[in-house]
N, C-alpha and C positions, 0 to 999 in steps of 0.2 A: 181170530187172526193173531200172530205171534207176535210179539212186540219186538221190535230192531235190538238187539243187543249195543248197548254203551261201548264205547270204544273204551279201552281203558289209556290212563293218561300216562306216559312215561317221565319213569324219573331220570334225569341225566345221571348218564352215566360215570365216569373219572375221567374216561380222554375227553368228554365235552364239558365238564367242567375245568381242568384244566384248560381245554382250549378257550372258553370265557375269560377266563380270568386272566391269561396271556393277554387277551383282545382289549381288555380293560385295563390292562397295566400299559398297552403298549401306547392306548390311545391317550391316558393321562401323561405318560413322558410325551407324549408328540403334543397335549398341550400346556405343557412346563415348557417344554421347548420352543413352543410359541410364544409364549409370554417373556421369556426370557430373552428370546430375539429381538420383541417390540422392546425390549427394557433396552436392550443393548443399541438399535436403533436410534430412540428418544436420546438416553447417553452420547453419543456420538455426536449428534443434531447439537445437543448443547454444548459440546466440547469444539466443535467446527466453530460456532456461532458465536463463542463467548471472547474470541481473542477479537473479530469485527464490531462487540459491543462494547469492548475495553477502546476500540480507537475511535466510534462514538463520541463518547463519555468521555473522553479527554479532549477530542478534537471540534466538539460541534460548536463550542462555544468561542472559538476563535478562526471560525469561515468567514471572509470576509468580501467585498465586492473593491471593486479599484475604486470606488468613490468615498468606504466609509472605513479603509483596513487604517490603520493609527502609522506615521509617518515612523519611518527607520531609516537607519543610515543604508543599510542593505539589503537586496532582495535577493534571491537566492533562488537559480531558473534549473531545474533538473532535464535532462539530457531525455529525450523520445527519441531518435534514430535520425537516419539522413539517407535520403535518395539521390545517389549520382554526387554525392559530395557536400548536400544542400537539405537545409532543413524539413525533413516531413510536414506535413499539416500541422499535426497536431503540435509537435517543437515550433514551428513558426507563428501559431496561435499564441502557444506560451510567451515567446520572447515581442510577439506585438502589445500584450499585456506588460512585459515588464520595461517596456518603451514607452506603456504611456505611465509608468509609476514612473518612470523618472520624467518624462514629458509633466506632469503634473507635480512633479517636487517632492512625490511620498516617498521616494530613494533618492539617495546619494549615489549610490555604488553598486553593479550588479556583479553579481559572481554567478559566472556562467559554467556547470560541475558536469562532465560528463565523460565517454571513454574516446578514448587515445591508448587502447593499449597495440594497434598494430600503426606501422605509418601510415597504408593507405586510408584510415579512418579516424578522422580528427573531431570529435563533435564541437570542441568549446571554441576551435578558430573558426569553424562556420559559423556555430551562433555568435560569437564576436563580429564574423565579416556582417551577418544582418542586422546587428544591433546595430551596427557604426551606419548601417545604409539607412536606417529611420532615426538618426537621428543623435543616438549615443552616444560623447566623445568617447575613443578609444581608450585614453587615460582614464574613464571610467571604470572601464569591463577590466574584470578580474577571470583570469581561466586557472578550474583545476580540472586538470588534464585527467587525475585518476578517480572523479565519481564513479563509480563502475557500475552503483546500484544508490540505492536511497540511504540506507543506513550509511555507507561509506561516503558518501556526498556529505550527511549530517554531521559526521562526527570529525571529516576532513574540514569543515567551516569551522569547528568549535577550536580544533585541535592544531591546525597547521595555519589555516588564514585567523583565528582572534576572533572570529563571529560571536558575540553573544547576544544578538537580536538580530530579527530579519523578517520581511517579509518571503512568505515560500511562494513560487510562481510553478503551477502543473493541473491539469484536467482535473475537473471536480470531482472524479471516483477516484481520484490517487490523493487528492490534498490531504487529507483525515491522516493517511498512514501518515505523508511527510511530518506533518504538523507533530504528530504522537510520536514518531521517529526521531525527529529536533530537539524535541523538549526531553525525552530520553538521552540525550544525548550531550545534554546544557545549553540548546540556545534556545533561546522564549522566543515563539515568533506566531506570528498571525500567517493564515494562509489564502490564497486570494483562487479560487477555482474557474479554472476557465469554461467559460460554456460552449459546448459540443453539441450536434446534430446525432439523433439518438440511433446513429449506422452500425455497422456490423464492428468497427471498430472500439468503436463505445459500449456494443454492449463485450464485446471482449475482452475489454479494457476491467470493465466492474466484476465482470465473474473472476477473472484471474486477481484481482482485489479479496476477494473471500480468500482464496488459497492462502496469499501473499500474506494476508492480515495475522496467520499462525506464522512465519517464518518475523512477523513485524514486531509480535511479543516475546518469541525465545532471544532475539536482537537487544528490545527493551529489557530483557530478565537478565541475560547472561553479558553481555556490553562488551562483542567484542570488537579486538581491533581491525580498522579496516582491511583491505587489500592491500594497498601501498599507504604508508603512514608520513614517514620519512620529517626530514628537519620542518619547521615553523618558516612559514613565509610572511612577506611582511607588503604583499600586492596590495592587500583592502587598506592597510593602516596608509602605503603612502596613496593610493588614490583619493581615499579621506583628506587625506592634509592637504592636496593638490586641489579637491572642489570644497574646504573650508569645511569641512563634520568633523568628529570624530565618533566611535564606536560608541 
């Protein structure tokens, strides 16, 4: 019986080794490309991340509660919005907290910073009408009209009212920037966080924190001036003289 004849084995020929080796080069850029991606990824992650661990690291060591933040002549209540004319929640939480730091004596003076850039929207004579309702004499309450945002609140206290301490009154996902904002700014100040039910508003509040936290370092790096700057007022210094502090 005849034995099966061997197949014989083929050598590649040039168009299939070329086409190999294409296949091989094509596959090593696609994972150069991958890795380079993940590099770029990682990168990113730490450059997102590092401007919210700079406010961290400047701010965590000066969070404080209404019972144990260090006594100042000022506290300093930033502006959250207004429905129908009247404090939101969250602003009306804030300014119940900076009623009981004067209710308790840890302020003198509050300076209430928020926007009045159209008439029909007044933020700092609303929070003035509810501070005076719990309690606040109005000779107290200091209004600037043009905090428009945090940095310009900050550096309107330093620059036009004489702030160089305060305590800062706002939602525990915003205090860290305030605080890292202030002291960038020139005033030392402790911040007091108010505590919030963990709603849709709160969490929106902390994710727009991440963003915000890069627009809070190129602010801290580059310092600039506010929106409206305008001459030196002298509301905090006579409300001080009037309830016996000074700055």
């Amino acid at each position: 019986m005849p034995l099966p004849k061997l197949s014989r084995l083929r050598t590649p020929g040039p168009r299939t080794s070329r086409l190999r080796a294409l296949r091989l080069r094509a596959f090593q850029l696609t994972r150069r490309r991958r890795r380079h991606l993940v590099q770029a990824v990682m990168l990113g992650c730490v450059l997102a991340l590092a401007p919210a661990t700079w406010m961290h690291a400047v701010a965590d060591s000066r969070i404080r509660t209404v019972a144990d933040v260090p006594a100042r002549d000022v506290a300093v209540v930033f502006g959250a919005g207004l429905w129908s004319g009247r404090p939101t929640p969250y602003l009306a939480h804030r300014l119940d907290t900076a009623a009981e730091l004067y209710r308790t004596g840890k302020v003198k003076v509050v300076l209430v910073t928020g926007d009045n850039s159209r008439e029909e929207y007044d933020e700092p004579n609303a929070m003035r009408t509810y501070l005076v309702a719990r309690g606040v004499p109005d000779d107290r309450i200091v209004s600037d009209y043009a905090g428009f945002d945090t940095w310009d609140s900050c550096v309107r206290a330093k620059k036009i009212f004489g702030v160089d301490r305060a305590v800062l009154v706002t939602q525990g996902f915003h205090v860290r920037r305030a605080v890292a904002l202030c002291g960038a700014a020139g005033v030392e100040s402790y911040g007091v966080g108010v505590a919030e039910p963990h709603d849709a508003t709160w969490y929106y509040g902390g994710i727009r924190e991440v963003f915000a936290s890069g627009k809070a370092a190129a602010e801290a790096v580059l310092r600039p001036d506010p929106m409206f700057l305008g001459p030196a007022e002298t509301g905090v210094a006579e409300a001080l003289a009037a309830g016996g502090g000074a700055r």
